[in-house]
N, C-alpha and C positions, 0 to 999 in steps of 0.2 A: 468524409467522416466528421461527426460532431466531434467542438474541440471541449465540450462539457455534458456532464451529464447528472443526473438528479438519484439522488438516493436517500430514502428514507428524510425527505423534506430537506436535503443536504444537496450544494452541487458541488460536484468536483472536477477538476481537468481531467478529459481524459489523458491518460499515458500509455506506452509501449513500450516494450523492450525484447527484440527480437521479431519483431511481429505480430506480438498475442499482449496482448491488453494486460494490464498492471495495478495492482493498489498499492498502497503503503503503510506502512504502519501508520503513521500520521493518516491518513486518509481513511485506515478502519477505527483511530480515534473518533473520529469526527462524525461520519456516519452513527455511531453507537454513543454520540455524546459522553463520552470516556475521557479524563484529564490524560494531556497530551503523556504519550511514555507508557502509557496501561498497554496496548498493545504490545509495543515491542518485548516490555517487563515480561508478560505471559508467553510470546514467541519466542527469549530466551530459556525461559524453563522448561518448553517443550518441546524444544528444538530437534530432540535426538527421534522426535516420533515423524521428522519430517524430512525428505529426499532431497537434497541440494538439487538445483534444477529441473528437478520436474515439480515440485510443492513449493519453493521456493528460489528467488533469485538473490546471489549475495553480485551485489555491482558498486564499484568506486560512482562517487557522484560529481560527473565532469559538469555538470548544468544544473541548476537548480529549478524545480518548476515552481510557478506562481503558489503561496500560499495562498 
């Protein structure tokens, strides 16, 4: 498996969690050239349109990956 991957002129680490490939808020910043925070700001306002676990993952962060 690549440990990086390109999006929209952007690389990022790939991640996992469970098995099935990941992004992050941080990491939908960055693709969409957005100041850091615009994501998650928008993912808590519309949080209640979304399924814990299957739309989204909530995970303590025991590792930090490479900015």
């Amino acid at each position: 498996m690549q440990n990086a991957i390109t999006i929209n002129n952007q690389q990022l680490s790939v991640k996992e969690y469970q098995g099935k490939r990941v992004v992050t808020l941080r990491d939908i910043d960055t693709v969409h050239n957005r100041p850091q925070g615009t994501a998650g700001r928008n993912f808590r306002v519309n949080k209640k349109h979304f399924i814990e676990n299957e739309d989204y993952y909530k995970i303590q962060i025991l590792h930090k990956y490479p900015r």
